[in-house]
N, C-alpha and C positions, 0 to 999 in steps of 0.2 A: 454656436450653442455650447455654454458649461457644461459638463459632467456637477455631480454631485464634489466631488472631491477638488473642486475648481479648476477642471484641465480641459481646455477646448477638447468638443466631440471627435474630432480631426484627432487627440492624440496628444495633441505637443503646442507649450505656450508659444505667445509670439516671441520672435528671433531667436528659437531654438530649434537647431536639427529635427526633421521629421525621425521619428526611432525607424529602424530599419525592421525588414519584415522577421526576421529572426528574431527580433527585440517583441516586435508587437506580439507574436505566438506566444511567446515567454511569459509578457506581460496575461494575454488569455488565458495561460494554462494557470498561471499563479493565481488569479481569479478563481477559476472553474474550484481548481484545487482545495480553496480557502471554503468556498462557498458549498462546495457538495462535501468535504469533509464535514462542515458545522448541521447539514440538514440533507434532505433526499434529493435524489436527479428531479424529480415529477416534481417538486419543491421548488426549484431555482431552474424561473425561464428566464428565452434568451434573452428579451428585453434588460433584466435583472444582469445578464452577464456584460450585457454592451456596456451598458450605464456605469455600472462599477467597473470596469479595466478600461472605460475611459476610449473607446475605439470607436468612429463610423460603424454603420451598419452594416454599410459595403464591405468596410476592412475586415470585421469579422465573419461577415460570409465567404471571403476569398481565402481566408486563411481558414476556416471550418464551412463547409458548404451545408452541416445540418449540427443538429446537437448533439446527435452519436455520434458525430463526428469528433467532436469537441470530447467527448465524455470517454472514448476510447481512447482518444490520447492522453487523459487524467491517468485514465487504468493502466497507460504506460511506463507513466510519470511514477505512477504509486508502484509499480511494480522495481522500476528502476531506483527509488529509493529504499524499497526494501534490501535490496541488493547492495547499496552502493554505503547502507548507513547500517543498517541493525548486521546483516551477514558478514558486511568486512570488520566493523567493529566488534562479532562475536569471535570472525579469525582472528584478530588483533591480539584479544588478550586472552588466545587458547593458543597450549602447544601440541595438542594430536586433536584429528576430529576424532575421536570420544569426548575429550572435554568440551571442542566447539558444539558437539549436540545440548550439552548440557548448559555452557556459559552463554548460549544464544537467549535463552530462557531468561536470564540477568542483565541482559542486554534488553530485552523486550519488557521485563521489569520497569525498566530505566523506562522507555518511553510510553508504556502505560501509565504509569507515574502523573507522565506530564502532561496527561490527556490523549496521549496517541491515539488509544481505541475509538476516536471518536474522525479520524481521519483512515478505518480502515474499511476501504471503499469497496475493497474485493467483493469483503461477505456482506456490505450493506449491498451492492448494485444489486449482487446474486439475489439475495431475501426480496429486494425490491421488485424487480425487472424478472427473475425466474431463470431456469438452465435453458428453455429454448429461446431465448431474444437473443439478439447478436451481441447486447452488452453482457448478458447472462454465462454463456459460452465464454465470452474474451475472458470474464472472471474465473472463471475453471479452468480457463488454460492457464490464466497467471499463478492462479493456487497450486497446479500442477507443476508447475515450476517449484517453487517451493519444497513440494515433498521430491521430486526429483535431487533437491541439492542435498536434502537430508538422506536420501537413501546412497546415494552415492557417499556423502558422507561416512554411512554406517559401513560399508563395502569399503571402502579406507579402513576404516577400525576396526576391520576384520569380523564385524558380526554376523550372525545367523538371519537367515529368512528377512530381508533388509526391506524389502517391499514392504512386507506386511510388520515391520519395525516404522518407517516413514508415512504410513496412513494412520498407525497409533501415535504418532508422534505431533502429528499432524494436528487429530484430534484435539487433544491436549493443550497444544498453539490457541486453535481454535475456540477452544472451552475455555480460554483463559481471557482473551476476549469481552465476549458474552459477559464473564463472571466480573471483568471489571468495567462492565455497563452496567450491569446491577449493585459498584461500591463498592465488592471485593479488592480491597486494595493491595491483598496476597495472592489474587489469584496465579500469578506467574512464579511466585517461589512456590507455593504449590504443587503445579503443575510440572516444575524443574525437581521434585522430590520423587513425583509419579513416573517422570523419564527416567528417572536411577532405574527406579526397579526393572520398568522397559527394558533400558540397556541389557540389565543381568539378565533377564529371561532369554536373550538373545546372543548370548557370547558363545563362541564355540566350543565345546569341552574340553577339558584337558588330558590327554591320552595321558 
């Protein structure tokens, strides 16, 4: 049986290598990934995930044994790229974290830009699915993440009351967001002008 994209259900043409099972997860998560970025979990069944990454039904039951299954490890995926791409490239081209607070924002510009917001799954699963479902929770933990690296952050920078600096900060992230699902195409310089003043409200005095 063909897939849609003309690749035996099996995975792999004739007289080519079967991909290996590290290879086919990759190949399900880049699916999943693609497809719950562009629309909702409840939106894209599994049938829809077999058929487009090209897998048995068997293989991807073995490798995700339900669809929170699958959808958990996206939220991983997406957690692990926030990290790996927008926070090392806001350290990249900062020299203290007071500036990485602020040049993350320009960083996050950049991929709002290109449509990011439409792949940020944290706070669609959370709106979707709710804070008591187990994808709901996984999304809170990953956001907490987040303001975790900004408060520590700001405790590097030496600022004041840092907790309650990384939940406004947060915010702000957040609302930026939102604002550019509604078009705002400045939402994120914005929001990097409202973090200034943040910062200042928060700097220690000077004796």
């Amino acid at each position: 049986m063909m897939t849609a994209a003309g690749v035996p259900q099996g995975g792999s043409l004739p007289g080519q290598p079967s991909p290996s099972p590290v290879e086919t997860t990759e190949r399900i998560l880049r699916t999943a990934y693609e497809l719950f970025s562009q629309r909702s979990i409840r939106d894209v069944g599994v049938n829809e995930l077999i058929d487009t990454s090209g897998v048995a039904k068997s293989t991807f039951y073995r490798h995700f044994p339900s669809k929170d299954d699958l959808v958990l490890a996206v939220l991983a995926l997406r957690d692990k790229v926030w990290f790996a791409e927008i926070v090392a490239e806001a350290r990249r081209r900062s020299a203290t974290p007071e500036e990485e607070l602020l040049v993350i924002f320009d960083v996050f510009a950049d991929w709002l830009g290109s449509g990011g917001y439409k792949s940020n799954m944290l706070i669609k699963v959370l709106m979707e699915m709710g804070p008591d479902h187990p994808l709901g929770r996984a999304s809170v933990e990953y956001l907490a993440r987040i303001r975790e690296h900004v408060q520590a952050l700001a405790e590097d920078a030496g600022l004041e009351r840092c907790e309650l600096l990384a939940r406004a900060w947060h915010l702000l992230l957040k609302g930026s967001i939102i604002s550019a699902m509604e078009g705002d195409r400045e939402a994120a310089e914005l929001a990097k002008q409202m973090a200034t003043c943040l910062i200042e409200r928060h700097r220690r005095p000077v004796l």
